[in-house]
VOGU-3710 file (C-alpha; in Angstrom, 3 decimals, decimal comma):
1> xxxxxxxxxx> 22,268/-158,422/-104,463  22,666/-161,147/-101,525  19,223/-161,543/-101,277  18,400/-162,689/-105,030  22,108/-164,325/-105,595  21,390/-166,670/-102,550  18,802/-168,695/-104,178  21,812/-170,018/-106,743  23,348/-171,830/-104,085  21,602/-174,472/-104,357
11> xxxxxxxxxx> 22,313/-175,215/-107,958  26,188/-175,124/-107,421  26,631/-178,859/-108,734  24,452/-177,841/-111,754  26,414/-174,242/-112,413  30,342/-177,038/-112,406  28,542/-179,036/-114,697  27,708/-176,260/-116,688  30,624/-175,004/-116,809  32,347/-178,325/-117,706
21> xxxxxxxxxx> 30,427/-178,250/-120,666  30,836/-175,111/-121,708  34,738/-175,633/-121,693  34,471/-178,297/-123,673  32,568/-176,683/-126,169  35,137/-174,416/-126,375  37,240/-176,634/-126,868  35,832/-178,564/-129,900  35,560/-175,388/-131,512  38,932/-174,439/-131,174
31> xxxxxxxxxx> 39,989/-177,496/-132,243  38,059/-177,486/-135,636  39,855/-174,597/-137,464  43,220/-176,485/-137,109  42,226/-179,410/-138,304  40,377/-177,297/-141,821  44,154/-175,901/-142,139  45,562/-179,392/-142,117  42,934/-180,636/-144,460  43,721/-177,733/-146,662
41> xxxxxxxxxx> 47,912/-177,673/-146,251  48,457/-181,439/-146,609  45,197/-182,778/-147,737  43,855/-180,896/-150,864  47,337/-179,045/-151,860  48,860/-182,777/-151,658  45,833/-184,477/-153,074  46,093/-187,315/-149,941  42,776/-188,102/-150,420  42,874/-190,641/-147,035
51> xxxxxxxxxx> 43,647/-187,931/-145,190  41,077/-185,499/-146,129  38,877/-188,041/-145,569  40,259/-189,340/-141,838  40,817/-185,923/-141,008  37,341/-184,797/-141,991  35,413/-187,377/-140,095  37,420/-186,651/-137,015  36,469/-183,253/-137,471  32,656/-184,896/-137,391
61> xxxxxxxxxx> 33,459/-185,976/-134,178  34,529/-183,169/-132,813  31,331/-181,294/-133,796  29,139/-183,292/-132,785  30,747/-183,147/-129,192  30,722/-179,675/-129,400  26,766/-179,763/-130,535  26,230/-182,440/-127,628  27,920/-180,371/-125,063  25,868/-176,923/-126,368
71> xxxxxxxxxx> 22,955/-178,706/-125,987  23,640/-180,191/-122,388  24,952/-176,386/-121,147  21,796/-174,679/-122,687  19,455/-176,934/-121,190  20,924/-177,305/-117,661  21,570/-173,100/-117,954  17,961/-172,226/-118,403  16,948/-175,084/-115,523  19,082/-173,555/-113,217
81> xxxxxxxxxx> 18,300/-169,975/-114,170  14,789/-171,542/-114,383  14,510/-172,658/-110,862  16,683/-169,588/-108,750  14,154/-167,549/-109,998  10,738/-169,250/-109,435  12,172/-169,522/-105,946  12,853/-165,808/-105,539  9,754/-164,970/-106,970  7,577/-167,256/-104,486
91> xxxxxxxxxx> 10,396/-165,628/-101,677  9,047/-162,411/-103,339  5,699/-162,906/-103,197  5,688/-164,404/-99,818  7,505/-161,400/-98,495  4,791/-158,866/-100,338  1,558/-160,735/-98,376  3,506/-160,342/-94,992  3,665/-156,814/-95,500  1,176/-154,723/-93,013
101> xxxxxxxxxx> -0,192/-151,556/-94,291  3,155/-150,045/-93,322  5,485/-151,830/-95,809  3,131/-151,186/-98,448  3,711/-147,438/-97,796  6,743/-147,868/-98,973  6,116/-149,361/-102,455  3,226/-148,803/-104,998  1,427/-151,791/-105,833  1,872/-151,079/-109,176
111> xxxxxxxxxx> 5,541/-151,193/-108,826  5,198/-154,195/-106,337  3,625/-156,149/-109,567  6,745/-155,122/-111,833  9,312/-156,260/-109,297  7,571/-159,706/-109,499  7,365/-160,064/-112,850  8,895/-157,845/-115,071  12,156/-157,293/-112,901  12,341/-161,180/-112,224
121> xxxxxxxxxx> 11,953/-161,915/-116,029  14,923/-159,372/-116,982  16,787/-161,351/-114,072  15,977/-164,537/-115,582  16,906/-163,796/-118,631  20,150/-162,106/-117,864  21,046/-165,311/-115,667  20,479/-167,189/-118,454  23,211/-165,637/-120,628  25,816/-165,361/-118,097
131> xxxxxxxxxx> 25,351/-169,039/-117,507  26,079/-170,104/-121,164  28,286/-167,407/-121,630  30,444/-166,210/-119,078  32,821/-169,284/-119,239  32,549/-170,088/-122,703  33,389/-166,359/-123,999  36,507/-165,923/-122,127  37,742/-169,343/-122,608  37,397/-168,819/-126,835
141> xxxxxxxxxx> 38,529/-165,943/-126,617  41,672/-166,569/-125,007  41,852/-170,239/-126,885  41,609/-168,523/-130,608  43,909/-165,370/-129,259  46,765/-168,203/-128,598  45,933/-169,980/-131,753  46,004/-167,378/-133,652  49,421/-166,092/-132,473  50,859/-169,649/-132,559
151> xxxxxxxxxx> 49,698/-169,844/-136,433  50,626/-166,122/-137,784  52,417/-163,538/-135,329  52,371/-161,171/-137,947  48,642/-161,217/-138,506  47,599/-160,271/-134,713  47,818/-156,626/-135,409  44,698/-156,737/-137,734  42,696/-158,373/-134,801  44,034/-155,712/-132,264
161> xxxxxxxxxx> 42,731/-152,774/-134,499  39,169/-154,408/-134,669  39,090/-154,916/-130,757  40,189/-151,068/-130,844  37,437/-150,086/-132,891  34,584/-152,351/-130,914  35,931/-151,260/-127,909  35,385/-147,552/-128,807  31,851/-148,482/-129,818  30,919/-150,024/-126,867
171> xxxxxxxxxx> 31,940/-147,635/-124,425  29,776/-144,911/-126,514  26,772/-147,699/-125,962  27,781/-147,347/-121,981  27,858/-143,800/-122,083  24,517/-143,168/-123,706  22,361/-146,436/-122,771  23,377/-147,813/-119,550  21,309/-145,200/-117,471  18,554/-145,175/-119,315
181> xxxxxxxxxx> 17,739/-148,636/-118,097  16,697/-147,702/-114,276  14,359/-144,818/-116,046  13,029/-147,204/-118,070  11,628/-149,130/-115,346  10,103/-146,383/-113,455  8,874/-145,278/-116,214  7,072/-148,337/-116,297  6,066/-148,740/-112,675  4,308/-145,104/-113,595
191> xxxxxxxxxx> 2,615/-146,581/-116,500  1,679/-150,416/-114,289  0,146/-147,688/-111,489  -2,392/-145,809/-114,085  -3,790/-149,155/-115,533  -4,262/-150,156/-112,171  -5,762/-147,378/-110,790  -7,964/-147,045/-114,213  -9,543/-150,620/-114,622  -10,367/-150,580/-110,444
201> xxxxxxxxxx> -11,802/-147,020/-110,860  -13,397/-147,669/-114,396  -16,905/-146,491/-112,868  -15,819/-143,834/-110,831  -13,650/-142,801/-114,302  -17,482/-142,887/-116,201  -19,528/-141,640/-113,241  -17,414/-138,238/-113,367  -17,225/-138,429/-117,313  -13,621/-138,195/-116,770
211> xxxxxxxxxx> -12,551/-140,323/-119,491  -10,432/-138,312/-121,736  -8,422/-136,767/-118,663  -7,947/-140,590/-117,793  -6,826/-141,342/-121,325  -4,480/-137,957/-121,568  -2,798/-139,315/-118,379  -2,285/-142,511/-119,786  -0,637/-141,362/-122,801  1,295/-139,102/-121,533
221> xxxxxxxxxx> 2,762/-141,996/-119,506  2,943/-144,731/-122,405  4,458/-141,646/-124,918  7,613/-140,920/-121,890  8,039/-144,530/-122,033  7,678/-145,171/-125,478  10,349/-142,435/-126,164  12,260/-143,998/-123,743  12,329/-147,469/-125,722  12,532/-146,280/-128,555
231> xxxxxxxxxx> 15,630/-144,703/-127,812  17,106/-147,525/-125,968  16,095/-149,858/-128,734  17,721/-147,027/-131,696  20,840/-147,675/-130,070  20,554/-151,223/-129,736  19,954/-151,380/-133,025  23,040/-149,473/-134,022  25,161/-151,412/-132,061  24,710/-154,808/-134,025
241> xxxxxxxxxx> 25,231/-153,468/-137,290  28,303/-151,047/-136,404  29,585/-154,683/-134,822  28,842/-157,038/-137,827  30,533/-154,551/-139,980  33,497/-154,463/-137,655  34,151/-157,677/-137,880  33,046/-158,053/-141,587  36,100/-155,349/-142,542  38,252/-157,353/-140,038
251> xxxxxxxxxx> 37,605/-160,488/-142,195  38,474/-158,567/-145,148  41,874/-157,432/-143,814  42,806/-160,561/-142,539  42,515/-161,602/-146,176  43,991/-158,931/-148,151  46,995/-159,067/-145,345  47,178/-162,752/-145,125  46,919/-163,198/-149,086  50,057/-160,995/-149,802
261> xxxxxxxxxx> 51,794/-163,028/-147,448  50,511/-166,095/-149,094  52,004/-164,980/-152,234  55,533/-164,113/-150,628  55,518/-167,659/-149,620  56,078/-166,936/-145,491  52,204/-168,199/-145,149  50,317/-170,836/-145,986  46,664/-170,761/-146,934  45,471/-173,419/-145,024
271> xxxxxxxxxx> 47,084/-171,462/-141,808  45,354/-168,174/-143,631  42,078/-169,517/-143,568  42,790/-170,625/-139,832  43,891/-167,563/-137,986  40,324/-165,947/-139,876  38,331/-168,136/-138,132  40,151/-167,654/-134,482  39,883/-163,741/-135,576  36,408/-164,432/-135,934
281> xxxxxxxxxx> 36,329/-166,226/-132,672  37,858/-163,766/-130,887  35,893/-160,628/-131,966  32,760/-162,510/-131,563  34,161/-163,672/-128,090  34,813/-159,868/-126,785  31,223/-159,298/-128,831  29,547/-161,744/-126,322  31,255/-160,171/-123,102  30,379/-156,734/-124,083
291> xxxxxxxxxx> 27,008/-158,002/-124,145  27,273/-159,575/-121,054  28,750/-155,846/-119,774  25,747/-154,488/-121,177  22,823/-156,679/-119,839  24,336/-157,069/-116,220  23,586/-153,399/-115,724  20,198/-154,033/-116,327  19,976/-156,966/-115,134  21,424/-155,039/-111,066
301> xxxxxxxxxx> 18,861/-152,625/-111,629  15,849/-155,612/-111,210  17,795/-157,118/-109,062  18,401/-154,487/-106,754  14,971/-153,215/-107,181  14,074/-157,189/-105,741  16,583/-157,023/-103,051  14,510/-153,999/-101,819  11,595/-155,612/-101,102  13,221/-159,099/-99,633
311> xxxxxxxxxx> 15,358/-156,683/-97,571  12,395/-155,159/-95,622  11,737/-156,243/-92,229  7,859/-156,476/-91,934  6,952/-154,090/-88,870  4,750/-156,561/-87,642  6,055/-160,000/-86,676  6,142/-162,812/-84,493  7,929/-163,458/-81,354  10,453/-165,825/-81,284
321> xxxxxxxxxx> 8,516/-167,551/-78,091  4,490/-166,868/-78,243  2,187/-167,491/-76,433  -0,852/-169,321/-77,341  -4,956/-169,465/-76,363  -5,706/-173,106/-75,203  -9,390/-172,467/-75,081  -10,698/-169,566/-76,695  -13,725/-167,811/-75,469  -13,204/-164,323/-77,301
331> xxxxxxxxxx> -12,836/-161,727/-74,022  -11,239/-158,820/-76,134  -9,605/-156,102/-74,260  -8,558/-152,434/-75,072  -6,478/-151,246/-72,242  -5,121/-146,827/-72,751  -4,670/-148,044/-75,977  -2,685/-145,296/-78,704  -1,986/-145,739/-82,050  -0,745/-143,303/-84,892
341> xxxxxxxxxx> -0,097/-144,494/-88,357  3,663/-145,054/-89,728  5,284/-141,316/-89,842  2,006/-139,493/-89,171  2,338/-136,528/-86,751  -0,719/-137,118/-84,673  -2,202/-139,927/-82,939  -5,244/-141,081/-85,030  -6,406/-143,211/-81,525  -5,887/-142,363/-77,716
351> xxxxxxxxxx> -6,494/-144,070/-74,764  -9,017/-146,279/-75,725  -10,181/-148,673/-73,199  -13,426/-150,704/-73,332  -13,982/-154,455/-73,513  -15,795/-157,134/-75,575  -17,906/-160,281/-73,903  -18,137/-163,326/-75,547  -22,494/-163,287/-76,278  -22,616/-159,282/-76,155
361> xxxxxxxxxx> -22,406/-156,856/-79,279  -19,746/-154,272/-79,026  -21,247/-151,342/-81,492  -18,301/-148,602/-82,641  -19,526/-145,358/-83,625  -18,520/-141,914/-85,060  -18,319/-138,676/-87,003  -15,768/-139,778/-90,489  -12,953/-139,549/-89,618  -13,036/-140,260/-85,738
371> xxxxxxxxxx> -10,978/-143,906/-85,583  -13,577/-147,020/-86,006  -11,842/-148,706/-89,128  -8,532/-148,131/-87,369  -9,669/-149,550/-84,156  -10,885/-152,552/-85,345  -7,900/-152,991/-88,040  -5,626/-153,343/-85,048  -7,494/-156,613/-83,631  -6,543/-159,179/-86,415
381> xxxxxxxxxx> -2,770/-156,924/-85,772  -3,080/-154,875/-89,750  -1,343/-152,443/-87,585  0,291/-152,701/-84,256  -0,953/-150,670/-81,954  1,752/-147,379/-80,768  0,232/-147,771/-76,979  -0,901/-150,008/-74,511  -2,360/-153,224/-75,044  -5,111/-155,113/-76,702
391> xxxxxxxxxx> -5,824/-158,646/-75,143  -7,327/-161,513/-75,917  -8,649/-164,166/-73,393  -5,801/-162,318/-71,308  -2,869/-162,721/-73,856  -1,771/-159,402/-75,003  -2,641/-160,303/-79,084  1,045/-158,897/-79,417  2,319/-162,187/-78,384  0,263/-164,894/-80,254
401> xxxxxxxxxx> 1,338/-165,887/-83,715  -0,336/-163,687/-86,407  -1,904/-166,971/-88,123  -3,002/-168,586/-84,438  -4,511/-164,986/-84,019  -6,754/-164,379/-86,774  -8,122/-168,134/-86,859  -9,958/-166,796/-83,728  -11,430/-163,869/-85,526  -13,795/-163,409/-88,733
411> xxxxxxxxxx> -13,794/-160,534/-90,300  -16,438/-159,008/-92,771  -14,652/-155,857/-94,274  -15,922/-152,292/-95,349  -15,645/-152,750/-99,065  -16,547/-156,995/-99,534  -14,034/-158,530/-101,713  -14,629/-161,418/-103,790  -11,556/-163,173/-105,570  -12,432/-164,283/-108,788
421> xxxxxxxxxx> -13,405/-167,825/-109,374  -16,900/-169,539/-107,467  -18,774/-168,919/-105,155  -17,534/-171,834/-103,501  -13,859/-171,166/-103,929  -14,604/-167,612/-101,979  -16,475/-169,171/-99,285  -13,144/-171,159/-98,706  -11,142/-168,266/-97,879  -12,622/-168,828/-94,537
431> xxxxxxxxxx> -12,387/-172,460/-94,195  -10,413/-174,756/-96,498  -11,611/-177,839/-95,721  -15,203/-176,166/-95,952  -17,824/-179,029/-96,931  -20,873/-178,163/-98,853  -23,317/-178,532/-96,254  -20,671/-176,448/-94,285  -21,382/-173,368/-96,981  -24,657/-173,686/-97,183
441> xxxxxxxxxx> -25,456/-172,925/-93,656  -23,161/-170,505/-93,816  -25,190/-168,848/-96,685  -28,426/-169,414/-95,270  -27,057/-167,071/-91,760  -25,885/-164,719/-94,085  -29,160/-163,898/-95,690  -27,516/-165,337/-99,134  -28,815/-168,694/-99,695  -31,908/-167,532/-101,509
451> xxxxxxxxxx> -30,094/-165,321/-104,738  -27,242/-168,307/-104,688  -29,760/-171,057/-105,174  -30,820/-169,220/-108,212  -27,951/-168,721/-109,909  -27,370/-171,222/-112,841  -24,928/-173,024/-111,362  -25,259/-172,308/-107,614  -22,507/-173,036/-105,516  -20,079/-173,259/-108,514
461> xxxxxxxxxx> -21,277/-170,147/-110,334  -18,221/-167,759/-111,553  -17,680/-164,566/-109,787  -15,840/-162,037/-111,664  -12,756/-160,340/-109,987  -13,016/-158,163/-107,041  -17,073/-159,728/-107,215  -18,419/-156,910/-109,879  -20,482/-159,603/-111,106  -22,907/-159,923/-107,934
471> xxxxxxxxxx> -24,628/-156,665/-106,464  -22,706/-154,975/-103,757  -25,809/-156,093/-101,464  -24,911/-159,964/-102,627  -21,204/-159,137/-102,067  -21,778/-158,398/-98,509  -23,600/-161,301/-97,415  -21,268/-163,322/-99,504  -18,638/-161,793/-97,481  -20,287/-162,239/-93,977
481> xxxxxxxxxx> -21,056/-166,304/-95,088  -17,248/-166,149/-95,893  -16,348/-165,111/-92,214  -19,179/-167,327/-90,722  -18,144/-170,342/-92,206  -14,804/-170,284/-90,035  -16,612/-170,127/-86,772  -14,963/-167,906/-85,186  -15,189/-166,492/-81,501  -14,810/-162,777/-82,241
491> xxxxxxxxxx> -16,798/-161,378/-85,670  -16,128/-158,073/-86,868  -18,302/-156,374/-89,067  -16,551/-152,905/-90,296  -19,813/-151,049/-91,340  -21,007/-154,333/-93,339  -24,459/-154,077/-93,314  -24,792/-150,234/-95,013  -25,798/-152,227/-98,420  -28,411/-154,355/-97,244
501> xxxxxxxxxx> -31,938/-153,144/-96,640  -33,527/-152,689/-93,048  -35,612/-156,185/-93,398  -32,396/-158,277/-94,653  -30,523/-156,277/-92,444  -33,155/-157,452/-89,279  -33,585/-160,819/-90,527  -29,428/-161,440/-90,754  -29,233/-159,876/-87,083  -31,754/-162,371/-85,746
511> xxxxxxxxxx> -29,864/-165,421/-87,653  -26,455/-164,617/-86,381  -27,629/-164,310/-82,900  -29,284/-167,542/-83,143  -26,196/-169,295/-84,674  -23,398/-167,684/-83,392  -25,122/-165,752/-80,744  -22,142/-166,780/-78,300  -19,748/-164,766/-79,901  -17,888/-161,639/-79,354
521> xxxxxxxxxx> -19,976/-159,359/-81,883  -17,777/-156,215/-83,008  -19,720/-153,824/-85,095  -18,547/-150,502/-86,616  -21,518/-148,671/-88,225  -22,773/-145,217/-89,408  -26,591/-145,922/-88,565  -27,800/-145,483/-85,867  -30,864/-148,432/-86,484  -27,937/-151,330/-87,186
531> xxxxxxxxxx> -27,069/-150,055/-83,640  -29,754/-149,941/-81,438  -30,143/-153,099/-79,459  -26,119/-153,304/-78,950  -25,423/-154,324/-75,215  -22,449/-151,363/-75,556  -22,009/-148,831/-77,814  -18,613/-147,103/-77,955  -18,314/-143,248/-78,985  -15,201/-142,377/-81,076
541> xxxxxxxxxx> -14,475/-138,172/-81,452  -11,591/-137,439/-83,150  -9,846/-140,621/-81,784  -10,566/-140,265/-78,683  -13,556/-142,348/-76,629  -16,558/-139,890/-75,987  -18,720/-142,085/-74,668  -20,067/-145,583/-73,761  -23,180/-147,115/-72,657  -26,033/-148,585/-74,034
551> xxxxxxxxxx> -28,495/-146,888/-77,022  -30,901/-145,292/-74,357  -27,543/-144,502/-71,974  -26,164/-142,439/-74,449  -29,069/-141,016/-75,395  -29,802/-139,568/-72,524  -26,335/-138,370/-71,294  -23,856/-137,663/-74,583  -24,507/-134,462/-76,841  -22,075/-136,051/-79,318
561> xxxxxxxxxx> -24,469/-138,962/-79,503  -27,546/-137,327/-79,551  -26,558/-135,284/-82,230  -25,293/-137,813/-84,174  -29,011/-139,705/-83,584  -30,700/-136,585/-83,939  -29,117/-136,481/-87,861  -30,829/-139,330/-88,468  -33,636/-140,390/-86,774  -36,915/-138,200/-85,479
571> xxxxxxxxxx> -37,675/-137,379/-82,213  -40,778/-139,785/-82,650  -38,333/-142,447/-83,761  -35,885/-142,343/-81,193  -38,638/-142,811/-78,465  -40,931/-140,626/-76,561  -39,770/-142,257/-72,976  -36,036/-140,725/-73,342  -36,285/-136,966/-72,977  -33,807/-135,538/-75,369
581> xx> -31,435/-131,951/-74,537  -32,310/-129,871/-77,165
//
């Protein structure tokens, strides 16, 4: 609750002036009905026609102040309302892209996406009607209650048995609504997750003809949630009418009570006609702070659900004094380094020590399963490591600021992810500031110049989300040009070459070591040909290092490593001069 009620502080001054306005709304409208029983007691039953009129246009007056001073407390309401909440969802979303792997663990991204939009607009919403209404109810309603008791004592009964009877049919609404509102949004989380997961999986979905058991699943979700509403809403919907005709009835007692009394001469109409309208006032009053009763629940639901995520302590931060890399050179480090993933049992690493020279290419290799994606997701610090240290230039990576960190490193990921919009806009992930000329070298190292140049539109040519416009070949070397264009001093390639064919593949090895040959080269792959002319190749068996040496060191020494060759290269293709252990 602290964490989503802080961002109203700032809009205290706008909340008083709010809530002067509000109370003197109120006040106009309480005002009105005793000026209509003058009008009517010594106007029109005296026929003083100067002080119908007198008293009418005063009564102009006072409704137009009352209209003025709505208007004013509805605007500044939903700026305030407005405002808290774009701040708590940028607070939000800020929060979500700190989160390492770790955090995410915790939350679905479906139900990540809710929180920032669905749960915020409920929040909005609900903020909205407290702010026009949480002064303005109370202060009518105990404004008309001492009205109405100043102009008929008698009467006040009739509006005690309606309160009775709305009372009683709000507390059923509690009973049988209020806790369907924290289902509801699970409910549709569940439903937010099997979109998601079907639109990113549509071709795996048509590859394994799986279609109508997609389809089942998401009806089963949208029927539970449907029911759900539809209940919810049935009640709702109840509500209002059992309400209206509450207060309807309570009109018609007033009248039928107030009109005998009228006849026995110990009330006048004009005063009649008055205490209906504060009646009115008042049941509409406790109508509007039921309501209020009835949204806030929801309305603590998305905002605890919020507070959740702002409350979360990423796992990986910053120290409060770092330490930072004058000159970079990219001398990267793994010193009896461990790491196990958030609550898993295991270590999926173990001691792994090796290091990476600036101008030398560090290949990491393996069975599935053995550790390279994890190794090389805890350089740019995805995950901090459970053991040890990783350095770089000497500065345990631990201790330099996450964004001063991963400005020295490029990174060219498994699966290549393109955001949609250009081709240009991608390419400035890596670099803002990125001119043209910039990207087009960039391109050209990466193999990609060629298939951009003839696109219609080059540079500027759309690229669908996630990139499913381009070939997964294209959205590789797109992806390498992205990290290339931030010149980096370590590059790591997490098995991105495994779409490209063996002569782009050769021809993109012999560009990058003419352009950035000076780097720290970091290269996980499964073949054994993207690997050959690395100046170290490190084994990885079941987390653990197996091996390291050079192509024709391993070769000759490591059964792991031969078998792994073996699998997929000949004899004749490994090389006659290296005599392989059978």
């Amino acid at each position: 609750m602290k964490q989503v009620l802080k961002f109203f502080k700032p809009c205290i001054p706008a909340i008083i002036l709010i809530i002067a306005l509000l109370f003197g709304q109120a006040m106009c409208e309480l005002a009105l009905p005793g000026y209509m029983s003058d009008i009517i007691n010594d106007g029109i039953i005296k026929q003083d026609m100067d002080y119908i009129y007198s008293t009418g246009i005063m009564m102009l007056i006072i409704a137009a102040g009352s209209m003025l001073c709505a208007i004013g407390a509805s605007f500044f309401s939903s700026r305030v309302a407005s405002r808290a909440l774009r701040d708590t969802r940028s607070s939000l979303f800020k929060k979500i892209t700190s989160f390492s792997a770790a955090e995410f663990d915790q939350f679905q991204t479906a139900s990540l996406i809710t929180r920032t939009t669905n749960d915020i607009q409920t929040v909005q919403q609900t903020s909205i009607l407290i702010l026009r209404m949480a002064c303005y109810a109370p202060i009518m309603g105990i404004g008309a209650l001492i009205k109405a008791l100043n102009t008929s004592p008698s009467l006040t009964w009739t509006i005690g048995l309606s309160l009775l009877v709305v009372l009683l049919i709000m507390a059923l609404m509690f009973v049988l609504v209020m806790p369907k509102f924290s289902v509801l949004q699970s409910k549709l989380d569940r439903l937010n997750l099997i979109v998601g997961e079907r639109l990113s999986g549509l071709l795996v979905v048509r590859a394994f003809n799986s279609e109508t058991y997609e389809e089942e699943r998401f009806d089963n979700a949208n029927r539970d949630l449907t029911k759900l509403g539809i209940f919810v809403n049935r009640a709702m919907s109840f509500m209002f009418p059992a309400l209206m005709l509450v207060m309807n009835l309570s009109g018609i007692l007033i009248v039928w009570v107030g009109a005998h009394m009228v006849g026995d001469a110990s009330l006048m109409i004009g005063d009649m006609l008055a205490f209906l309208q504060y009646s009115m006032q008042i049941i509409i009053s406790f109508l509007v702070i039921t309501m209020m009763f009835i949204m806030i629940p929801r309305a603590i639901v998305s905002i605890r659900r919020i507070g959740e995520v702002l409350a979360v302590e990423p796992s990986i931060e910053d120290k409060e004094e770092p330490e930072h890399i004058n000159e970079a050179k990219g001398v990267l480090r793994f010193d009896h380094v461990d790491f196990a993933y958030p609550d898993a049992e295991e270590k999926t690493l173990e001691d792994i020590s090796f290091t990476a020279l600036p101008g030398q290419t560090t290949a990491i290799i393996g069975s599935t399963g053995s550790g390279k994606s994890s190794l090389v997701n805890l350089i740019p610090r995805f995950f901090d490591i459970s053991g040890g240290s990783i350095t770089l230039d000497g500065v345990d990576i631990r201790n330099i600021p996450q964004h001063e960190l991963r400005e020295h490193i490029g990174i060219v990921p498994q699966k290549g992810l393109l955001f949609s919009g250009t081709i240009a806009s991608n390419l400035s992930f890596g670099k803002e500031d990125a001119t043209k000329e910039e990207m087009i070298d960039a391109l050209k190292t990466a193999q990609a110049l060629d298939f951009v140049e003839k696109m219609p539109d080059g540079l500027d040519t759309h690229v669908a989300q996630g990139g499913t416009s381009v070939s997964g070949g294209q959205k590789q070397r797109l992806s390498i040009a992205r990290a290339l264009i931030r010149n980096p001093q370590v590059y790591i390639f997490d098995d991105s070459f495994s779409a490209l064919d063996f002569k782009t593949d050769k021809n993109l090895r012999a560009a990058l070591k003419e352009k950035v040959g000076g780097s720290t080269f970091i290269i996980v792959a499964q073949r054994i040909n993207t690997i050959l002319d690395a100046d170290q190749i490190v084994l990885l068996d079941e987390g653990k290092v197996a091996g390291i040496g050079t192509h024709k060191e391993l070769l000759a020494s490591n059964k792991i490593y031969q078998e792994i060759a073996l699998s997929q290269l000949s004899e004749e293709e490994l090389g006659k001069e290296v005599a392989i252990d059978g």
